[in-house]
N, CA, C and O atoms as a GROMACS GRO file, in nm:
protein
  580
    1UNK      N    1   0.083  -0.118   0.000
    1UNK     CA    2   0.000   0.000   0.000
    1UNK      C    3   0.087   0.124   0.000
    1UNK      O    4   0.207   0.119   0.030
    2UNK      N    5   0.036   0.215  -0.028
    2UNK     CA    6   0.088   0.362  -0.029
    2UNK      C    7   0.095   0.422   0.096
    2UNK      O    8   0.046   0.374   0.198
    3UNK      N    9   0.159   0.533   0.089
    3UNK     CA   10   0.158   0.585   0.211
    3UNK      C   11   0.045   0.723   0.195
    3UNK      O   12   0.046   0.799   0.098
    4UNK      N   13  -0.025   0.732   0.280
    4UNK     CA   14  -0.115   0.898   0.241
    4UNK      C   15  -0.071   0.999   0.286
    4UNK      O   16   0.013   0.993   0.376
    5UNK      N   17  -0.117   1.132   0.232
    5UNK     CA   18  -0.100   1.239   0.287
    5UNK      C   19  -0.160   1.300   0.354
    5UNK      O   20  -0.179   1.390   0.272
    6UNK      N   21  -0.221   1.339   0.453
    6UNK     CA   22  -0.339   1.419   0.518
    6UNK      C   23  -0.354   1.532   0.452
    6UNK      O   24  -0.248   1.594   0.460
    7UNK      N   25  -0.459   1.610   0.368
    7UNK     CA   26  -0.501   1.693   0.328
    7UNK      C   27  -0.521   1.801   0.454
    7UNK      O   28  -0.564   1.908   0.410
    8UNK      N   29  -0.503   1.802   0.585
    8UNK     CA   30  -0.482   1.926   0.669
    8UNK      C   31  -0.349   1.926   0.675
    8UNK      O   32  -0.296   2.026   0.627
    9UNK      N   33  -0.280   1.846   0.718
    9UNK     CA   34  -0.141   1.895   0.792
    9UNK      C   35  -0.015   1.849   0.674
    9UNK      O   36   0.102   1.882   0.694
   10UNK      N   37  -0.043   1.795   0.589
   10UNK     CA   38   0.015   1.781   0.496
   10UNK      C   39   0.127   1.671   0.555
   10UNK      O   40   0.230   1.651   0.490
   11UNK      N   41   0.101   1.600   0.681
   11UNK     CA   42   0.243   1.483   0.696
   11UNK      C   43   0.193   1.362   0.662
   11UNK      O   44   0.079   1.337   0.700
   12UNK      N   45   0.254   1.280   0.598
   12UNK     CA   46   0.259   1.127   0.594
   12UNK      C   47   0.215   1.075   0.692
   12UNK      O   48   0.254   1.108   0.804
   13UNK      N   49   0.085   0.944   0.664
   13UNK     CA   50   0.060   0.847   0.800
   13UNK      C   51   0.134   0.713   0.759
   13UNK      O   52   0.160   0.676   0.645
   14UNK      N   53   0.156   0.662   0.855
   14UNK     CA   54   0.210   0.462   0.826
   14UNK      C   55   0.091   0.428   0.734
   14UNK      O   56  -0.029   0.455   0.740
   15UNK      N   57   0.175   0.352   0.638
   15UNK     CA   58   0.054   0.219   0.580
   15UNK      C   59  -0.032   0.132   0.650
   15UNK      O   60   0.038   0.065   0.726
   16UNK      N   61  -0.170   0.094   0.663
   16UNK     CA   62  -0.246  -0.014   0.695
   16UNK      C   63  -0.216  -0.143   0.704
   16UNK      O   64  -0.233  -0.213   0.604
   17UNK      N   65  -0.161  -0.205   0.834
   17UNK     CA   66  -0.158  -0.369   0.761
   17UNK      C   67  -0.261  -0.449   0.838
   17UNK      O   68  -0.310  -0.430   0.949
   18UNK      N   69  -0.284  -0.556   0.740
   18UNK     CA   70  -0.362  -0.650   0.792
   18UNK      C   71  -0.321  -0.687   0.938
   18UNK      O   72  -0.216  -0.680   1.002
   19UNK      N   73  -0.495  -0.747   0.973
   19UNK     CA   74  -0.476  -0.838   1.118
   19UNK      C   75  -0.412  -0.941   1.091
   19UNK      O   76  -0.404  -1.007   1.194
   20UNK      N   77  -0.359  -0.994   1.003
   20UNK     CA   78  -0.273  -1.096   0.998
   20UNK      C   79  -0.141  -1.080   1.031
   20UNK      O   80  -0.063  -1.168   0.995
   21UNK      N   81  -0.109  -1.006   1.079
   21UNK     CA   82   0.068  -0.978   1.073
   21UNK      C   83   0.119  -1.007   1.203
   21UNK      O   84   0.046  -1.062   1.285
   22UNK      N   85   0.232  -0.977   1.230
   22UNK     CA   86   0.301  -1.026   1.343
   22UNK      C   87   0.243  -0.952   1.436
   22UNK      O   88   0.180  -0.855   1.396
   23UNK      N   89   0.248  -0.978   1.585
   23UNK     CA   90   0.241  -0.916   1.660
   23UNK      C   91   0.288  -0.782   1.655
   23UNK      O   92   0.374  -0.740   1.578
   24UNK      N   93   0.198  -0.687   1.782
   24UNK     CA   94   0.282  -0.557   1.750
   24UNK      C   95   0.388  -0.575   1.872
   24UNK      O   96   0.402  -0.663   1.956
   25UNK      N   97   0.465  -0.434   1.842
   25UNK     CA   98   0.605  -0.396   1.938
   25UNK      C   99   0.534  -0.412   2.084
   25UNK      O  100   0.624  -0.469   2.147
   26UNK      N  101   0.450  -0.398   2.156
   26UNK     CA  102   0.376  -0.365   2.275
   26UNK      C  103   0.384  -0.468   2.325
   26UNK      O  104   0.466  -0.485   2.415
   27UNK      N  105   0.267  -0.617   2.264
   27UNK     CA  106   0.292  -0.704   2.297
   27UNK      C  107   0.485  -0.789   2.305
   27UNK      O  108   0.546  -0.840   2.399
   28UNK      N  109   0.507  -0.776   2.222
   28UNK     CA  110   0.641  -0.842   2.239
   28UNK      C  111   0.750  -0.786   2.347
   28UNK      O  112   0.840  -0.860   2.388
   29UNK      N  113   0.737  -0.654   2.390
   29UNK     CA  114   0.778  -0.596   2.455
   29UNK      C  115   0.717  -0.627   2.610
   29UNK      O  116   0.779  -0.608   2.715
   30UNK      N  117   0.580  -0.680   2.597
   30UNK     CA  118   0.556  -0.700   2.755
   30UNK      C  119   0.573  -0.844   2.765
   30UNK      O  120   0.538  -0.893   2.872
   31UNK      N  121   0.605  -0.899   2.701
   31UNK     CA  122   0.681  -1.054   2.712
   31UNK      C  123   0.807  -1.052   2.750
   31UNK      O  124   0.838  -1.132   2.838
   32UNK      N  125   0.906  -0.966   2.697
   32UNK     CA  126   1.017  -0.986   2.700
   32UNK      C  127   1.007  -0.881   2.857
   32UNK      O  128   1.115  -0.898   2.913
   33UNK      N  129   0.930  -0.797   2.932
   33UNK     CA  130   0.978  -0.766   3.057
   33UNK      C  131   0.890  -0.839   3.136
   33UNK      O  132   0.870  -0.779   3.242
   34UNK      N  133   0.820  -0.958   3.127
   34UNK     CA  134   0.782  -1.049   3.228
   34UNK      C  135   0.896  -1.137   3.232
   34UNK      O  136   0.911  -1.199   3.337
   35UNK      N  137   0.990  -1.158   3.126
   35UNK     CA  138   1.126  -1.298   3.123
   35UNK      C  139   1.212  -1.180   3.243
   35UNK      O  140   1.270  -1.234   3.337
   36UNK      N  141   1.213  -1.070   3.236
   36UNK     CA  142   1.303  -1.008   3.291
   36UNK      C  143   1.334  -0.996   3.442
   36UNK      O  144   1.260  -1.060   3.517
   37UNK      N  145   1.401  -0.948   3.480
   37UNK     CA  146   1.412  -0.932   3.634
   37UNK      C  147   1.252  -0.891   3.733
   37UNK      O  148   1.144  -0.887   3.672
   38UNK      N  149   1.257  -0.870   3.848
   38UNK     CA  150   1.137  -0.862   3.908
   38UNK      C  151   1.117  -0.722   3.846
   38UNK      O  152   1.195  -0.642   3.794
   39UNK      N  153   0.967  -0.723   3.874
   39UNK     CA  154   0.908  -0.571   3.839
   39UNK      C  155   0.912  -0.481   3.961
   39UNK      O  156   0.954  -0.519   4.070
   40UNK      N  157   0.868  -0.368   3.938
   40UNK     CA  158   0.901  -0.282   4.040
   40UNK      C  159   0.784  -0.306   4.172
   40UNK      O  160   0.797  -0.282   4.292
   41UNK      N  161   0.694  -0.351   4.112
   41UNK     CA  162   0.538  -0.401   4.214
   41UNK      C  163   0.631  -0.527   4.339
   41UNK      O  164   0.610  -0.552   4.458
   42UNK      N  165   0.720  -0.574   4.255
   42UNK     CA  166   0.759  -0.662   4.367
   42UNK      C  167   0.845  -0.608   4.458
   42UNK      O  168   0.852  -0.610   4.581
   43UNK      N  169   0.902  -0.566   4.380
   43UNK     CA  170   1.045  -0.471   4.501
   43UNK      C  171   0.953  -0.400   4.618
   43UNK      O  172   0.979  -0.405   4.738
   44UNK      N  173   0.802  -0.309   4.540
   44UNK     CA  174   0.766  -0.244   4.683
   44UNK      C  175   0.718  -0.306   4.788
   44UNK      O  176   0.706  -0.256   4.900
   45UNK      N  177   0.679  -0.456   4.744
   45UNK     CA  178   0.624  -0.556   4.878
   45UNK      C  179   0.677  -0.493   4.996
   45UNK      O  180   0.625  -0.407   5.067
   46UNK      N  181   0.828  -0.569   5.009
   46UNK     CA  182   0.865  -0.575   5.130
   46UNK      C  183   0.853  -0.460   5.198
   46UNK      O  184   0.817  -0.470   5.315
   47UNK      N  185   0.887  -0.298   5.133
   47UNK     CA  186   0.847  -0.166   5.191
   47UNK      C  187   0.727  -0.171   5.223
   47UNK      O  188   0.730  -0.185   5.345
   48UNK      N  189   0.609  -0.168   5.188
   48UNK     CA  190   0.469  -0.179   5.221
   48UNK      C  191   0.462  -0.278   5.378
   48UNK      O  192   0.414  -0.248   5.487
   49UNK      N  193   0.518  -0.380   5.340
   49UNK     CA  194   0.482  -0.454   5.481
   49UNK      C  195   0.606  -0.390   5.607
   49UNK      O  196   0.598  -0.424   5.725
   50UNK      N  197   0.688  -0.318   5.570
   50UNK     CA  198   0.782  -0.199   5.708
   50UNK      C  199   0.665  -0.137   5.705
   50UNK      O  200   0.595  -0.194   5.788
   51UNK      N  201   0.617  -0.068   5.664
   51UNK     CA  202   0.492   0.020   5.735
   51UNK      C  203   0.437  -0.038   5.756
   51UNK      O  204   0.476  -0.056   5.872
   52UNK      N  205   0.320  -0.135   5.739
   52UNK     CA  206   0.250  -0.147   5.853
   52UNK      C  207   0.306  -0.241   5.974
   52UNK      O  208   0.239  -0.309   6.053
   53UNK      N  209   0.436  -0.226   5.967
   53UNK     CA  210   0.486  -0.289   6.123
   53UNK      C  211   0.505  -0.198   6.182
   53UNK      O  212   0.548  -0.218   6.295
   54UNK      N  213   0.490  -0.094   6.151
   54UNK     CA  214   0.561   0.055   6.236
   54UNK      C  215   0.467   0.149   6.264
   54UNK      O  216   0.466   0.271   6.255
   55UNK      N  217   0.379   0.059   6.303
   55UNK     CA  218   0.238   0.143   6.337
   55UNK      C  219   0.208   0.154   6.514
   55UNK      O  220   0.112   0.206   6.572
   56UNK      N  221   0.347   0.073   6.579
   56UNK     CA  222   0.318   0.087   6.716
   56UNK      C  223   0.213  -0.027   6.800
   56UNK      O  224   0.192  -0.049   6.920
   57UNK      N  225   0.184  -0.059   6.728
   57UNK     CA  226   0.049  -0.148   6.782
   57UNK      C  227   0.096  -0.290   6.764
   57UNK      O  228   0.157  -0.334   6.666
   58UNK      N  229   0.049  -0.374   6.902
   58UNK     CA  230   0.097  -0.560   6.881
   58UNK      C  231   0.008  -0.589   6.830
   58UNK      O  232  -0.103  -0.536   6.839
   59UNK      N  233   0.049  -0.712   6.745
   59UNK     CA  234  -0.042  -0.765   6.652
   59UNK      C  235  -0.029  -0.893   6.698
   59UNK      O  236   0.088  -0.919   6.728
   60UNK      N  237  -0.111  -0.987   6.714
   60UNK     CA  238  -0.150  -1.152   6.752
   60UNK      C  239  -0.019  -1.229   6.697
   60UNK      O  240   0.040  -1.207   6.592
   61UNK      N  241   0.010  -1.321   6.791
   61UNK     CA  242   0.138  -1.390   6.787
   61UNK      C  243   0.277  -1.330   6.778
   61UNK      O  244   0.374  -1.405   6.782
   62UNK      N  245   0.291  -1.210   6.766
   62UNK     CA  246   0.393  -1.113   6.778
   62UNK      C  247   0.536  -1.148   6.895
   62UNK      O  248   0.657  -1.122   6.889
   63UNK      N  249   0.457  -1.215   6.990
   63UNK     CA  250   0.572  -1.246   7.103
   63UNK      C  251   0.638  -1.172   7.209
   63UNK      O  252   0.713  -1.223   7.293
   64UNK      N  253   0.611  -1.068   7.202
   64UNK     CA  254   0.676  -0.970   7.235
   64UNK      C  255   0.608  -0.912   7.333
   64UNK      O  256   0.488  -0.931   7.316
   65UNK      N  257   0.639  -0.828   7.463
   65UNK     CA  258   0.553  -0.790   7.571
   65UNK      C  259   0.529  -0.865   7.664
   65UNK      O  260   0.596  -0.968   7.673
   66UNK      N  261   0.435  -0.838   7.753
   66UNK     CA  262   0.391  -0.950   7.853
   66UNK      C  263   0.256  -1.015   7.771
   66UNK      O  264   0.206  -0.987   7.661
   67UNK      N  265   0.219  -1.114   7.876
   67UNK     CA  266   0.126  -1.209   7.821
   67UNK      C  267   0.004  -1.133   7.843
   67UNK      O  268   0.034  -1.022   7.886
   68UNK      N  269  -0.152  -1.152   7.828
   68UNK     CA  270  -0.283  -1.121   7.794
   68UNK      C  271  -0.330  -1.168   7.949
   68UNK      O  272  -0.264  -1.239   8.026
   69UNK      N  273  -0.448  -1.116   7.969
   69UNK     CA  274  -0.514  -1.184   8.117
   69UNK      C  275  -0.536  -1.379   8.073
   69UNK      O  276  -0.520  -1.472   8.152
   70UNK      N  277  -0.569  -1.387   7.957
   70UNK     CA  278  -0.580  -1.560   7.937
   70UNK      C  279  -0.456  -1.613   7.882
   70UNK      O  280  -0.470  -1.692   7.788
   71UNK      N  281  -0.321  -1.583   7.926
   71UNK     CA  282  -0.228  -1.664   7.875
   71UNK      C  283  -0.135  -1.642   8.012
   71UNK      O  284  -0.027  -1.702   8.011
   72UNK      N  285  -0.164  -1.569   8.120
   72UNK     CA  286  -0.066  -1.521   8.230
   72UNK      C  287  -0.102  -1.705   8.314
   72UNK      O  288  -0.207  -1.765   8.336
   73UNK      N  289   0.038  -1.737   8.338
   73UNK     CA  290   0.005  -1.818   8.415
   73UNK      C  291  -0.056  -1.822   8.582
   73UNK      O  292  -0.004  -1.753   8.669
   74UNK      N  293  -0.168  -1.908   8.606
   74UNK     CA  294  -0.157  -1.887   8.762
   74UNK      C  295  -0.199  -2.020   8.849
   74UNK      O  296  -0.207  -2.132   8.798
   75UNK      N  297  -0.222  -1.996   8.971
   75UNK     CA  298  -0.200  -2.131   9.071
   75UNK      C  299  -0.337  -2.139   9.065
   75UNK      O  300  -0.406  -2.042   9.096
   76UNK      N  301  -0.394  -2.266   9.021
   76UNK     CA  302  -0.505  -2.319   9.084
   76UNK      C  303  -0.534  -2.370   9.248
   76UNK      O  304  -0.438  -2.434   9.293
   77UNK      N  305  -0.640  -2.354   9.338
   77UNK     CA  306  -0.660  -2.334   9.478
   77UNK      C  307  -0.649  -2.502   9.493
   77UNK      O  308  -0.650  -2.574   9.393
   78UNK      N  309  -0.639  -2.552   9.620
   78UNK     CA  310  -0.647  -2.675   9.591
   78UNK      C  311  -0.738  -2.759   9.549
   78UNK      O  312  -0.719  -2.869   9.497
   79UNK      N  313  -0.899  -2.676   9.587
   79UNK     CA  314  -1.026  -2.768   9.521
   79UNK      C  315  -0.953  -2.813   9.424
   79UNK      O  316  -0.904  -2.923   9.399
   80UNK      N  317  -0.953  -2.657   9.344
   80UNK     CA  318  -0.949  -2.655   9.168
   80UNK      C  319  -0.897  -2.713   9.152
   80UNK      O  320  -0.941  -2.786   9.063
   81UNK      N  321  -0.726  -2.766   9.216
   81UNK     CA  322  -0.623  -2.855   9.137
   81UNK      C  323  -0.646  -3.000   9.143
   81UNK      O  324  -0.575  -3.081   9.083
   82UNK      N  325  -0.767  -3.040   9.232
   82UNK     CA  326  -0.802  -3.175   9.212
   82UNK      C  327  -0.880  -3.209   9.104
   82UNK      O  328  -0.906  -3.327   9.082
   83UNK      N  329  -0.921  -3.119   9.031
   83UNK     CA  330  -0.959  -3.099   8.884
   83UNK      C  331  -0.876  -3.109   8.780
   83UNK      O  332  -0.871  -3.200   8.697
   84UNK      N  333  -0.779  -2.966   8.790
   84UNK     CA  334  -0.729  -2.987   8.682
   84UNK      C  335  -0.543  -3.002   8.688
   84UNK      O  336  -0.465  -2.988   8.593
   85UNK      N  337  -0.519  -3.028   8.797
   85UNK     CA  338  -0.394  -3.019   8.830
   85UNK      C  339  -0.303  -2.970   8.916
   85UNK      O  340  -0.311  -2.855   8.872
   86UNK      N  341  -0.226  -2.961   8.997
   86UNK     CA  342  -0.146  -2.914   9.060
   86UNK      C  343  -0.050  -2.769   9.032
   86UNK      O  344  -0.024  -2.680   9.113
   87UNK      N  345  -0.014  -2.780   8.905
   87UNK     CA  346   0.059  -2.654   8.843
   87UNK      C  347   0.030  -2.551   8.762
   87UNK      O  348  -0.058  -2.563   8.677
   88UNK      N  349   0.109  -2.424   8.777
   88UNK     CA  350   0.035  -2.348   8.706
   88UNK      C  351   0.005  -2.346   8.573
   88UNK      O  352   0.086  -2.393   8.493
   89UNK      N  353  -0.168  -2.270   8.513
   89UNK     CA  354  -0.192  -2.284   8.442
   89UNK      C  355  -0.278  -2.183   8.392
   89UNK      O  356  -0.371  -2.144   8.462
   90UNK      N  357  -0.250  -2.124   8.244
   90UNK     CA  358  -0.309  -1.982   8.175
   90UNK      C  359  -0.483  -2.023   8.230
   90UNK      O  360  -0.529  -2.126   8.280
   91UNK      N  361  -0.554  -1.874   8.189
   91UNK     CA  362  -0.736  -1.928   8.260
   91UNK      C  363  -0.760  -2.013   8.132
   91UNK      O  364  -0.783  -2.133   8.143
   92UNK      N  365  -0.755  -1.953   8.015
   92UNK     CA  366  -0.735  -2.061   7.922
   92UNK      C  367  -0.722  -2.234   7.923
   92UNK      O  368  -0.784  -2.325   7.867
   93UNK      N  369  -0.626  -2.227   8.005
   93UNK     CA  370  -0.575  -2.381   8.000
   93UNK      C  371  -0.657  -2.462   8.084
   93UNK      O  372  -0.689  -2.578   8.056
   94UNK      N  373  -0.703  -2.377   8.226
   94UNK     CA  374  -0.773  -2.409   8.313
   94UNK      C  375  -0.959  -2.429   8.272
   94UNK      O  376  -1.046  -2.507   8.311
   95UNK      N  377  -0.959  -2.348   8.204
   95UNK     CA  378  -1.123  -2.355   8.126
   95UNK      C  379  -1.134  -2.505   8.071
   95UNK      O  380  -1.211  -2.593   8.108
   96UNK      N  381  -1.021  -2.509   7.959
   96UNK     CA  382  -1.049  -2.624   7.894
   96UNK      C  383  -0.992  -2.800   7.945
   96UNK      O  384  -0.973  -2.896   7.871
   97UNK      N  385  -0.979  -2.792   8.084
   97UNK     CA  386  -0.947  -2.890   8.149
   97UNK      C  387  -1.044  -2.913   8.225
   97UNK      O  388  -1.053  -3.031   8.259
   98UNK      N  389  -1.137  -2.830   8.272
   98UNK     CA  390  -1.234  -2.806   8.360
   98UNK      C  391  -1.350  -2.912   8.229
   98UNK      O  392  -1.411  -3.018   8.243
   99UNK      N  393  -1.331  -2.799   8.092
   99UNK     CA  394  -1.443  -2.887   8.035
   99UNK      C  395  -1.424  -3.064   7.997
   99UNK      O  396  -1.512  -3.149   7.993
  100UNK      N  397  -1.318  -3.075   7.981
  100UNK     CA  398  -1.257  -3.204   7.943
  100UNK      C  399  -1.280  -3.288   8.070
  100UNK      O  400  -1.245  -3.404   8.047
  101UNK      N  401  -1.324  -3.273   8.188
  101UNK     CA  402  -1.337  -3.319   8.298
  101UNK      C  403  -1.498  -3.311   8.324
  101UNK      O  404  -1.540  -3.394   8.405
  102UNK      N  405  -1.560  -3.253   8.287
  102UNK     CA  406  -1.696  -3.197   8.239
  102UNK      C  407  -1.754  -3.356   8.116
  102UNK      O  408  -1.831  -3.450   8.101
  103UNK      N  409  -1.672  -3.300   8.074
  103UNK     CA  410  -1.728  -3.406   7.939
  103UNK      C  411  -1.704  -3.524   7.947
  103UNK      O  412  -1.780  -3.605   7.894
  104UNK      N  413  -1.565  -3.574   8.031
  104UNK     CA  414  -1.566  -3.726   8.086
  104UNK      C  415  -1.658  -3.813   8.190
  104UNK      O  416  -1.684  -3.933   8.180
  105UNK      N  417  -1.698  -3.727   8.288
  105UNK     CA  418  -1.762  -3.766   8.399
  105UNK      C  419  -1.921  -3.703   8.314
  105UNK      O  420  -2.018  -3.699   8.389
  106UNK      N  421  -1.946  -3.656   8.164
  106UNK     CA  422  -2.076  -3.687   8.142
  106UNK      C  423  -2.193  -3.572   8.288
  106UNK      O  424  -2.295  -3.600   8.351
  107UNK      N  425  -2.112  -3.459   8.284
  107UNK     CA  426  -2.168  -3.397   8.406
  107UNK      C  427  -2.264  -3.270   8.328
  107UNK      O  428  -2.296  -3.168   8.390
  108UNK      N  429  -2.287  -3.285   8.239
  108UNK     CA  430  -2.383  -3.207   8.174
  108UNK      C  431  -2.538  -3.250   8.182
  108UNK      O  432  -2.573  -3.368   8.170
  109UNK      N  433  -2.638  -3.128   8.208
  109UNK     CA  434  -2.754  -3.164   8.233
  109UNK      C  435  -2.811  -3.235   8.068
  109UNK      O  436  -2.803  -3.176   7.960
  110UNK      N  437  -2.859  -3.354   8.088
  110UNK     CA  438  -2.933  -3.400   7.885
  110UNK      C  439  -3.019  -3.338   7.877
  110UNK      O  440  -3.064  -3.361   7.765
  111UNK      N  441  -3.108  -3.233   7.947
  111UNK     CA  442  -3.210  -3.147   7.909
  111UNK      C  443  -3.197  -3.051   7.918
  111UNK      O  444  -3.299  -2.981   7.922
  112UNK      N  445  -3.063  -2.986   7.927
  112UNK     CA  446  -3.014  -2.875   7.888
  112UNK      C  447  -2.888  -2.840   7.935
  112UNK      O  448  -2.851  -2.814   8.050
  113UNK      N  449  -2.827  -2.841   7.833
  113UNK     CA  450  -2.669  -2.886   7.802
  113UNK      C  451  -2.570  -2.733   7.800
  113UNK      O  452  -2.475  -2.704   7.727
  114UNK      N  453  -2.638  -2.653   7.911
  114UNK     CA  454  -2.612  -2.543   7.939
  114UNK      C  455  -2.591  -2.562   8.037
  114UNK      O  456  -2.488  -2.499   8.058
  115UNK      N  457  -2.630  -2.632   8.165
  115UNK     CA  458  -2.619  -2.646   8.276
  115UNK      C  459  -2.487  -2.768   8.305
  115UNK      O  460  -2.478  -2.880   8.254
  116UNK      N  461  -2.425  -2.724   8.371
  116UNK     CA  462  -2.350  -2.838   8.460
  116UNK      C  463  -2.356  -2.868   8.580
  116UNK      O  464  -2.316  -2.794   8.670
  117UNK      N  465  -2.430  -3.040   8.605
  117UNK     CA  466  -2.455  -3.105   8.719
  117UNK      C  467  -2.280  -3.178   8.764
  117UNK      O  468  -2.212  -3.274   8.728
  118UNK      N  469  -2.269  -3.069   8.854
  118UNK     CA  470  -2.144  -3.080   8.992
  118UNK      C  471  -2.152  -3.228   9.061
  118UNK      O  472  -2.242  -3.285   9.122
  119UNK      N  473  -2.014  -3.267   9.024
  119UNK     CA  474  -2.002  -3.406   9.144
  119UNK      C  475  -1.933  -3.346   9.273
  119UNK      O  476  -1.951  -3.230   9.310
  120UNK      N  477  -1.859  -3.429   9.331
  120UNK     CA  478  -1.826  -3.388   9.493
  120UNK      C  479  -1.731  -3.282   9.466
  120UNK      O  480  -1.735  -3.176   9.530
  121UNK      N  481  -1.621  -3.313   9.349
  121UNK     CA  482  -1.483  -3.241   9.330
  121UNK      C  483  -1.572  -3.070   9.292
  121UNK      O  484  -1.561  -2.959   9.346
  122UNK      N  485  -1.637  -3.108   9.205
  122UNK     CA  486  -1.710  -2.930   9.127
  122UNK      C  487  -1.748  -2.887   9.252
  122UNK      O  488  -1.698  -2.803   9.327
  123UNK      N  489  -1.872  -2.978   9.266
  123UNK     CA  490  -1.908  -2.831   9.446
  123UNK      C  491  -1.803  -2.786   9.530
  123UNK      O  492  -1.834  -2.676   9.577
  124UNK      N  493  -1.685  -2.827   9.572
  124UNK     CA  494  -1.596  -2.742   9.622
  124UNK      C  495  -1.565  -2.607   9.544
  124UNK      O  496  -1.524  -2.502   9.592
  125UNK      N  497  -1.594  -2.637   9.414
  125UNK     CA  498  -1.521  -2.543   9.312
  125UNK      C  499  -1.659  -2.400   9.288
  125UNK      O  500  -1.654  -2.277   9.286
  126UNK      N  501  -1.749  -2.485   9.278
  126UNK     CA  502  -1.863  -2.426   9.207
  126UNK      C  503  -1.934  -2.270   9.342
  126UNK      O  504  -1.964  -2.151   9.342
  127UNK      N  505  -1.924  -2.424   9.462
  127UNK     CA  506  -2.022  -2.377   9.609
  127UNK      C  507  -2.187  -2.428   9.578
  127UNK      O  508  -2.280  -2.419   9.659
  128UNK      N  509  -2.194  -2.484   9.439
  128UNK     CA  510  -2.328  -2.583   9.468
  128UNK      C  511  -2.326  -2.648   9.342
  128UNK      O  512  -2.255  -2.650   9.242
  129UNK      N  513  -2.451  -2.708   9.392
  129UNK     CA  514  -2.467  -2.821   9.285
  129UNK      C  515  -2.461  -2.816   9.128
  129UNK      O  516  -2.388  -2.890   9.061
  130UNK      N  517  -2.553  -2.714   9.073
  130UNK     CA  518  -2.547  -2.712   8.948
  130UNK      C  519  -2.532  -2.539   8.869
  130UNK      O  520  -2.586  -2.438   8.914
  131UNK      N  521  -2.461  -2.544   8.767
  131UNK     CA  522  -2.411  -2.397   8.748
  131UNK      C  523  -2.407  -2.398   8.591
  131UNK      O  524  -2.355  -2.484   8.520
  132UNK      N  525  -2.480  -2.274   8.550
  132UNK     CA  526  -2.474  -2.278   8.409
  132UNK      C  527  -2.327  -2.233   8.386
  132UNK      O  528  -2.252  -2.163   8.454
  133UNK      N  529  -2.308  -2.305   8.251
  133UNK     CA  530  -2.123  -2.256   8.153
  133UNK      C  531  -2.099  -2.110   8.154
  133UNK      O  532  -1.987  -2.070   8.122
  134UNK      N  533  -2.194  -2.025   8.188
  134UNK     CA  534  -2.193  -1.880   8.198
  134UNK      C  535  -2.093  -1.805   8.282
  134UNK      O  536  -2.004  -1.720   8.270
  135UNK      N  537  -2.190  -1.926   8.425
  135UNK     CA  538  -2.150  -1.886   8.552
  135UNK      C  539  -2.010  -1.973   8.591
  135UNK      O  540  -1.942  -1.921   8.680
  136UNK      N  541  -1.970  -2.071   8.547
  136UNK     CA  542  -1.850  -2.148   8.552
  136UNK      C  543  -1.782  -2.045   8.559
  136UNK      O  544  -1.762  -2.018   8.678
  137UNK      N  545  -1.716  -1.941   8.459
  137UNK     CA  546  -1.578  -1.846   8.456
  137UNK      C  547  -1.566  -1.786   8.595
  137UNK      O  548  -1.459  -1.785   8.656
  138UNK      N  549  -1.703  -1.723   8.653
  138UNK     CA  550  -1.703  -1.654   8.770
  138UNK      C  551  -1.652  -1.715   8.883
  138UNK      O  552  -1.580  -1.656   8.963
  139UNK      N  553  -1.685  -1.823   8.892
  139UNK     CA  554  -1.661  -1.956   9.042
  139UNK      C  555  -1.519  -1.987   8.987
  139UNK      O  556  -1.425  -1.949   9.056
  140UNK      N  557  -1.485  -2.073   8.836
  140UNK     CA  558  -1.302  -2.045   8.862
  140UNK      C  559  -1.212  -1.910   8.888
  140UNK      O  560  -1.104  -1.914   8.946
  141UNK      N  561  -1.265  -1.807   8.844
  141UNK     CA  562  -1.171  -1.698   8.878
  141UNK      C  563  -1.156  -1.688   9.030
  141UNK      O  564  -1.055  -1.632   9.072
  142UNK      N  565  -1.235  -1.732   9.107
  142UNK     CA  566  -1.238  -1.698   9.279
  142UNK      C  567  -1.092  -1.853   9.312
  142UNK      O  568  -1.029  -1.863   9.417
  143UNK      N  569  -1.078  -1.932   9.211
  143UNK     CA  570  -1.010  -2.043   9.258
  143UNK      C  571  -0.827  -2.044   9.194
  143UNK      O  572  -0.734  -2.121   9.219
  144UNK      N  573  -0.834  -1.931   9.112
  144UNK     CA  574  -0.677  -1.895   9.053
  144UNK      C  575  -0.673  -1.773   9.124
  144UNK      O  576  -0.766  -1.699   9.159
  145UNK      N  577  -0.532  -1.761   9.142
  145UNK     CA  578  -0.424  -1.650   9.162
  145UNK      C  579  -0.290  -1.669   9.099
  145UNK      O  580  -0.202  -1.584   9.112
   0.00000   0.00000   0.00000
């Protein structure tokens, strides 16, 4: 094909080529900088994640500081430790030993599985017979220090 002239500005445009032809420069050019070294999107990762570490604030599993009210270790009273043990233990640890002791001895009410029916060891712990899972946290906190 020819090349035209624009009847305003009087400059030459490129010739027309078919959709059949090679790729253009653009594409081949963004092939050849994906083979290439990292892009710049990657380099800023690691900067992006320094800021938001430098925001002052602990973030979960961090390690660092003292422990939370449910991870501080403490002494169970002696009721309690005929429950769940002798040594110290986060309230955490103590909750879920309490239930595991709960769930072995089958001390849950079957008509409502909110309530826990106390054997001899719980009523020391509890101060009576039966205590909803609510009220459980309140009666162990009186039994750690």
């Amino acid at each position: 094909m020819a090349t035209k002239t624009s009847p305003k500005t009087g400059s030459k445009s490129a010739p027309k080529t078919s959709s059949k032809s090679a790729p253009s420069k653009s594409a081949s050019s963004k092939a050849a900088s994906s083979k290439s070294g990292p892009s710049k999107s990657a380099s800023s990762k690691p900067a992006s994640s320094k800021s938001g570490s430098s925001r002052g604030g602990s973030s979960k599993g961090s390690g660092s500081g003292k422990p939370n009210a449910l991870q501080t270790p403490l002494q169970p009273s002696k009721e309690l430790a005929a429950v769940v043990g002798a040594g110290q233990l986060s309230r955490g640890e103590v909750v879920s030993k309490v239930w595991e002791y709960i769930k072995s001895k089958d001390l849950q009410n079957p008509q409502n599985r909110r309530e826990i029916l106390a054997d001899d060891k719980l009523k020391k712990v509890f101060g009576k017979d039966k205590v909803t899972m609510f009220e459980m946290n309140k009666h162990l906190a009186q039994h750690l220090k």
